[in-house]
Structure formats: C-alpha cells, structure tokens
VEXKESE-44594 format. One record per residue: residue number from 0; x, y, z of N, C-alpha, C, O in turn. Coordinates in pm, 1 decimal, always signed. Each point is the difference from the previous one (the first is absolute). Example, Ala and Ser with C-alpha at 12.3 -4.5 7.8 and 13.67 -1.06 7.14 Angstrom:
VEXKESE-44594
<drenvex=0 n.c1=+1319.0 n.c2=-569.0 n.c3=+780.0 ca.c1=-89.0 ca.c2=+119.0 ca.c3=+0.0 c.c1=+90.0 c.c2=+120.0 c.c3=+0.0 o.c1=+103.6 o.c2=-1.9 o.c3=+66.5>
<drenvex=1 n.c1=-138.6 n.c2=+106.9 n.c3=-138.5 ca.c1=+82.0 ca.c2=+119.0 ca.c3=+6.0 c.c1=-77.0 c.c2=+109.0 c.c3=+73.0 o.c1=+50.9 o.c2=+110.8 o.c3=+16.9>
end
This chain:
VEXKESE-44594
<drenvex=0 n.c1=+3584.9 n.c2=+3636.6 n.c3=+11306.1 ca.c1=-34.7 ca.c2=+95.2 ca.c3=+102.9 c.c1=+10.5 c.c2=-62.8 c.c3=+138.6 o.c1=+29.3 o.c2=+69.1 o.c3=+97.6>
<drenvex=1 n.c1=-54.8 n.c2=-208.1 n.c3=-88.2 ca.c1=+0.9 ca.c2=-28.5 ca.c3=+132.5 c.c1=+112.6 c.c2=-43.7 c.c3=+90.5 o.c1=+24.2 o.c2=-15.8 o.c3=+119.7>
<drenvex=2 n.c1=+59.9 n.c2=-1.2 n.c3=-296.3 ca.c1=+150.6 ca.c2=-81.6 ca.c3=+98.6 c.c1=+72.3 c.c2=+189.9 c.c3=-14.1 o.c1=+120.4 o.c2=+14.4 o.c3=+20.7>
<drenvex=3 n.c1=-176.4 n.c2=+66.3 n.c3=-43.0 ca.c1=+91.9 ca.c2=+117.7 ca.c3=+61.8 c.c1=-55.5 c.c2=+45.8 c.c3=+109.1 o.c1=+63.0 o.c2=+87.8 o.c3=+59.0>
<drenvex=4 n.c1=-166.2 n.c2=-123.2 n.c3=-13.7 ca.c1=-100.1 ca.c2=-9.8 ca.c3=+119.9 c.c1=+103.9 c.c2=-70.3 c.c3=+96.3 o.c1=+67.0 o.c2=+62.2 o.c3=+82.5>
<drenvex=5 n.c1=-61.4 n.c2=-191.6 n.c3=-101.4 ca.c1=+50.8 ca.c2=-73.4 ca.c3=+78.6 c.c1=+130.6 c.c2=+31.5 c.c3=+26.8 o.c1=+41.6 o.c2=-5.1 o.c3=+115.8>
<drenvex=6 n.c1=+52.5 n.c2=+48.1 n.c3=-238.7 ca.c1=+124.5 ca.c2=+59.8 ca.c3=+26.6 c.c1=+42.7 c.c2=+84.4 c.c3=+119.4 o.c1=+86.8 o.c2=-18.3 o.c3=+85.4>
<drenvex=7 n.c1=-184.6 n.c2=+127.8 n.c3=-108.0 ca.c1=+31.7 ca.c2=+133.9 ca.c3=+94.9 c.c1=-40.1 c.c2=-98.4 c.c3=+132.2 o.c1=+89.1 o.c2=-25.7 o.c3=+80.9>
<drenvex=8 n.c1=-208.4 n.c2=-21.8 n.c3=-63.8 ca.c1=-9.2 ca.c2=-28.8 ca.c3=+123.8 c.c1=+111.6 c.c2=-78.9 c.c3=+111.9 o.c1=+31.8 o.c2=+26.7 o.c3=+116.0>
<drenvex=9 n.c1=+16.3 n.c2=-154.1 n.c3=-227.7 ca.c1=+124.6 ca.c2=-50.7 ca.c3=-11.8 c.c1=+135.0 c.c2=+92.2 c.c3=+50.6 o.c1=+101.8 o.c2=-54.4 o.c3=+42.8>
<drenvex=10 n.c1=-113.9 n.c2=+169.8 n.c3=-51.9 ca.c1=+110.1 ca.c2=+105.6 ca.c3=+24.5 c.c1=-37.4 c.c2=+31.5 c.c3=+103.0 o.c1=+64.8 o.c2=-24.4 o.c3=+101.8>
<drenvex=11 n.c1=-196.6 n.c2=+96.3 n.c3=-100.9 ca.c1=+11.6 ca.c2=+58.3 ca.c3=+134.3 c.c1=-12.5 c.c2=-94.9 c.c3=+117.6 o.c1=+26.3 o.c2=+50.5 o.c3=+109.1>
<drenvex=12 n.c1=-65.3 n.c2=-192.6 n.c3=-110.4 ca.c1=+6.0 ca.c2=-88.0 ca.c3=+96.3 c.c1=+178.7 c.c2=-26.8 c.c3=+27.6 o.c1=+41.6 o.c2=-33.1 o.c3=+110.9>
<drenvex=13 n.c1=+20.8 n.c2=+47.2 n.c3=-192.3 ca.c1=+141.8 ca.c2=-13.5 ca.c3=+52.6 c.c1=+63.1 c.c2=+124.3 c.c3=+35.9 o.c1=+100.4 o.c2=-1.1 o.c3=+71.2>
<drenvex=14 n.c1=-167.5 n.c2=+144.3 n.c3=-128.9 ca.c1=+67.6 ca.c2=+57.5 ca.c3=+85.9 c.c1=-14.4 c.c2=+7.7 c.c3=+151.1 o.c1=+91.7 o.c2=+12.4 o.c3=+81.2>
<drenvex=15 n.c1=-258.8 n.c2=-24.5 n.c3=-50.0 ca.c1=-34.7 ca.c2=-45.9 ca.c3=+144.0 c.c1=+66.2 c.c2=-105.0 c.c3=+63.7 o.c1=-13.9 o.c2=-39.8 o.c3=+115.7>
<drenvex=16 n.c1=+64.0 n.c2=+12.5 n.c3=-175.8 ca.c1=+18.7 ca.c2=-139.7 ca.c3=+80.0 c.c1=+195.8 c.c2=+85.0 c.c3=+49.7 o.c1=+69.1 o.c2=-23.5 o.c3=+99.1>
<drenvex=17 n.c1=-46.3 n.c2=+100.7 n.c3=-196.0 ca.c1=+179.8 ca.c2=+31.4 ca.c3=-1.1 c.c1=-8.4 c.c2=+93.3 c.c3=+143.0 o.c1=+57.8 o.c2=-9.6 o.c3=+108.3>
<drenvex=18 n.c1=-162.3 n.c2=+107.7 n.c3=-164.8 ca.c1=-26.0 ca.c2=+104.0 ca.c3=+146.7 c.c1=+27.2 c.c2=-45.6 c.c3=+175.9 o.c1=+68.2 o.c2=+33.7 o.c3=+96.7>
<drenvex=19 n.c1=-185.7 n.c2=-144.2 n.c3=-141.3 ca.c1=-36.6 ca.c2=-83.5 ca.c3=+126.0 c.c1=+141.1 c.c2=-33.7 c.c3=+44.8 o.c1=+42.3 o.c2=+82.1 o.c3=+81.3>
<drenvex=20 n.c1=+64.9 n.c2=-205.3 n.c3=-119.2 ca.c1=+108.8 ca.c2=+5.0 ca.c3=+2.0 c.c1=+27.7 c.c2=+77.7 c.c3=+52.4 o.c1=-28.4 o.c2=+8.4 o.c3=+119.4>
<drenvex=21 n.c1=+104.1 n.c2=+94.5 n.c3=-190.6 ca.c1=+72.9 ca.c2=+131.4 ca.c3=+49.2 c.c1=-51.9 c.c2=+65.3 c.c3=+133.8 o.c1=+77.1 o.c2=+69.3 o.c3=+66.3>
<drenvex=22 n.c1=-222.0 n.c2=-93.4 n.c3=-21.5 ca.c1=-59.3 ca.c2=+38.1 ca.c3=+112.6 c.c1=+88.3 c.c2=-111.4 c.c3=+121.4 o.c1=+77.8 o.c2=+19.4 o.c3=+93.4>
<drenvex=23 n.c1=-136.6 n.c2=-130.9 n.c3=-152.6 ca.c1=+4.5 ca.c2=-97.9 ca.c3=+115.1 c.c1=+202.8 c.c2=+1.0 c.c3=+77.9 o.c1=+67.7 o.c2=-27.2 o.c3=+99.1>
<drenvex=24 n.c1=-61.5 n.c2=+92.7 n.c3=-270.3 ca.c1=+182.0 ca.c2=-39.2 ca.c3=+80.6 c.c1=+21.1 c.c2=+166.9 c.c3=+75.5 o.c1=+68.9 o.c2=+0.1 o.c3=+101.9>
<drenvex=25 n.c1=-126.6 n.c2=+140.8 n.c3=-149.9 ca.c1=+45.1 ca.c2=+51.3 ca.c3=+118.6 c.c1=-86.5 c.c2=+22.9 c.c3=+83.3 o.c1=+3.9 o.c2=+112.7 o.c3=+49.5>
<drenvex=26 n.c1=-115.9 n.c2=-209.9 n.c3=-1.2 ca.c1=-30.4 ca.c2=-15.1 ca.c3=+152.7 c.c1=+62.1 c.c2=-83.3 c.c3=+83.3 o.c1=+11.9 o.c2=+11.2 o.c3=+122.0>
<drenvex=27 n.c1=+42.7 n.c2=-128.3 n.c3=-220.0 ca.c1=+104.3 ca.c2=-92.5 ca.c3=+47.3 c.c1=+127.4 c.c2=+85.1 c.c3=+37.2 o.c1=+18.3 o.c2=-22.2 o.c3=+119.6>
<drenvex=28 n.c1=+44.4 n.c2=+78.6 n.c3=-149.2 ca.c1=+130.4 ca.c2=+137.3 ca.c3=+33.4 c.c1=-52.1 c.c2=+43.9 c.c3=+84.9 o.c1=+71.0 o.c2=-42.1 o.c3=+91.3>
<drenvex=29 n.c1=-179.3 n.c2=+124.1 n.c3=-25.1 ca.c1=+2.1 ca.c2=+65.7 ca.c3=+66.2 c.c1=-48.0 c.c2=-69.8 c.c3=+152.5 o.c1=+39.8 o.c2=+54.9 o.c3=+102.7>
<drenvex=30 n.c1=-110.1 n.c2=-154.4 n.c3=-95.8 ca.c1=-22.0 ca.c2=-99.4 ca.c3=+111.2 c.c1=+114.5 c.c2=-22.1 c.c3=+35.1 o.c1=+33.2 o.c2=+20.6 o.c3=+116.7>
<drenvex=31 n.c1=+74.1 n.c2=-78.4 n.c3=-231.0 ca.c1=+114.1 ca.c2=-59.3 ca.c3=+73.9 c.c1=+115.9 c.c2=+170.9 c.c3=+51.4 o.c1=+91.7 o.c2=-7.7 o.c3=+81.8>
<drenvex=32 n.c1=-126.7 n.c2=+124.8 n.c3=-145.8 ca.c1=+68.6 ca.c2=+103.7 ca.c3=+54.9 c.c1=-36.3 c.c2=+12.4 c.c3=+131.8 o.c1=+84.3 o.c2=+22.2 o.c3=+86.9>
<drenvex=33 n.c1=-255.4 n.c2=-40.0 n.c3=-52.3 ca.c1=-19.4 ca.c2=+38.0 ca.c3=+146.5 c.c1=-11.8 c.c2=-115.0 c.c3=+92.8 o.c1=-44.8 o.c2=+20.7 o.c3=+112.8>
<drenvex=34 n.c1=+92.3 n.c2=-178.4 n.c3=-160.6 ca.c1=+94.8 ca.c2=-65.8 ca.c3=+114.4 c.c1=+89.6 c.c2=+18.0 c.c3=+39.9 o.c1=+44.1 o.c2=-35.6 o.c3=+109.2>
<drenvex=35 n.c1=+19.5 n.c2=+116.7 n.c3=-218.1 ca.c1=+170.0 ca.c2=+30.8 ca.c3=+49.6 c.c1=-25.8 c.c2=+141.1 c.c3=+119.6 o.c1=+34.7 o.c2=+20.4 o.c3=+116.3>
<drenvex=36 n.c1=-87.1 n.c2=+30.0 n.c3=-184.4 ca.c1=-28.2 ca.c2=+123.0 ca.c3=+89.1 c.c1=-65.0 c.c2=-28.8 c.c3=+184.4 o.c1=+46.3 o.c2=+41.3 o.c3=+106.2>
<drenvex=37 n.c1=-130.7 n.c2=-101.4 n.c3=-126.2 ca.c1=-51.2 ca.c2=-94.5 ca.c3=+127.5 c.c1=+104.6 c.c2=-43.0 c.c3=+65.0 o.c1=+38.9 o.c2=+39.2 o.c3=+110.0>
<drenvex=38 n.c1=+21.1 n.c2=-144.0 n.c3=-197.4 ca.c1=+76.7 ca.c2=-73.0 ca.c3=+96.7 c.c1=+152.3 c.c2=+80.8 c.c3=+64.7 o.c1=+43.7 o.c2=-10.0 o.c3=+114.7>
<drenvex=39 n.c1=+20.0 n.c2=+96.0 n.c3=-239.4 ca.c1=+61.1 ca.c2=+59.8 ca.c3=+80.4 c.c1=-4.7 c.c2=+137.0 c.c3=+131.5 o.c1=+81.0 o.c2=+42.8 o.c3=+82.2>
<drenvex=40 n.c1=-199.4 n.c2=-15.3 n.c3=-114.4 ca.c1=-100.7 ca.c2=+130.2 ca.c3=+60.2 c.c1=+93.1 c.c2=+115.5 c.c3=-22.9 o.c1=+20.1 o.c2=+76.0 o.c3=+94.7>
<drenvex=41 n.c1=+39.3 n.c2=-54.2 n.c3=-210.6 ca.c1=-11.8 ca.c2=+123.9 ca.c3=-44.6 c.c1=-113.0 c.c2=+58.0 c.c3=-74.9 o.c1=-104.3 o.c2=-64.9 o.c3=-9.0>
<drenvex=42 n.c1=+117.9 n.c2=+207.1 n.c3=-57.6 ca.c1=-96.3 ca.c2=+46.2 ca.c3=-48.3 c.c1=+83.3 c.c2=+35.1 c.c3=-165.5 o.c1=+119.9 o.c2=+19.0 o.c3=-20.8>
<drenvex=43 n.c1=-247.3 n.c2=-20.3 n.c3=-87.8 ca.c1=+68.0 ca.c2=+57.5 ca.c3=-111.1 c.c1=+53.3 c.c2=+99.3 c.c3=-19.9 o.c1=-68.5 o.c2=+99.3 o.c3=+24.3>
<drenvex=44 n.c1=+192.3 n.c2=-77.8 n.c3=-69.2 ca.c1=+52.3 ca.c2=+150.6 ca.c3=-43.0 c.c1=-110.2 c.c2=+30.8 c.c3=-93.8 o.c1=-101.4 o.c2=+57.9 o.c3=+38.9>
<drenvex=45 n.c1=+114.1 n.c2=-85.1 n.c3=-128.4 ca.c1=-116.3 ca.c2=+64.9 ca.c3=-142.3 c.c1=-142.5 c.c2=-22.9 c.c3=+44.3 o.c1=-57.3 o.c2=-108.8 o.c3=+6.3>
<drenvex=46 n.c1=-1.4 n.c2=+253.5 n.c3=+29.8 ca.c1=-177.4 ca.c2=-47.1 ca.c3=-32.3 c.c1=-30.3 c.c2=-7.9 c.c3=-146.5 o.c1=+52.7 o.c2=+76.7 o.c3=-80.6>
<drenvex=47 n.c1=-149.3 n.c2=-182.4 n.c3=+42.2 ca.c1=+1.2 ca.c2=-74.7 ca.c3=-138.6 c.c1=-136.0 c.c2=+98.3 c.c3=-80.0 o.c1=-81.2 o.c2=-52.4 o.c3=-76.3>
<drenvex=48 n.c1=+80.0 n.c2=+179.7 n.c3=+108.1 ca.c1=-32.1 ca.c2=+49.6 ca.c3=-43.3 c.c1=-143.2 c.c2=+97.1 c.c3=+69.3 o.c1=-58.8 o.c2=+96.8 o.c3=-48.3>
<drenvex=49 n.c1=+35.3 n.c2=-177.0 n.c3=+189.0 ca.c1=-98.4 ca.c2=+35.9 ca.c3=+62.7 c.c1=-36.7 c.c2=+151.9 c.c3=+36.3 o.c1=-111.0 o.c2=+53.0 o.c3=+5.2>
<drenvex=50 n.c1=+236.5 n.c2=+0.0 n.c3=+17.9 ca.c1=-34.4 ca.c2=+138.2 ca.c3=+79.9 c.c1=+37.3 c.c2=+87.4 c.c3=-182.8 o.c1=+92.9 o.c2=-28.9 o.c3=-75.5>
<drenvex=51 n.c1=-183.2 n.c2=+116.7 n.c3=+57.1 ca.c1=+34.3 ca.c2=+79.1 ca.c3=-107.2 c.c1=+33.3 c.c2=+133.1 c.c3=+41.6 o.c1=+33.2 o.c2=+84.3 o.c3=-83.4>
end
C-alpha cells in the first residue's frame, strides 16, 4: 500500500515538475517576444488573445 502511495506521488511530482518547465519556457518566449518588440518599437499584429 505504501509503495503505491509513494508511486502516485512519484508521478504527480514529475508531472509538476514537466508543467513548471513548459511554464518557465513560455514565459521565456514571450519576454524575449517583447524585447524584440521594444527594441524594434513596433507593435504586435496578433492580440494574444486579450481583447475578446
């Protein structure tokens, strides 16, 4: 009972950990989208979803 205890937990600590990842890389994308944007001082064609 406890090592299927430990299992699941085992899982869901790596899927947290996969999420996180996947977070960190598209805040990483989008920082580096709005240097480009900065530095060239245009504006985005696509709003990324803001205005509905």
């Amino acid at each position: 009972m406890k090592n299927k205890e430990a299992l699941v937990h085992k899982e869901a600590e790596e899927k947290k950990a996969t999420v996180e990842a996947k977070r960190g890389e598209q805040i990483l994308r989008t920082e580096e989208m709005a240097a480009k944007y900065r530095a060239t001082g245009q504006n985005p064609k696509k709003l990324l979803g803001c205005v509905g």
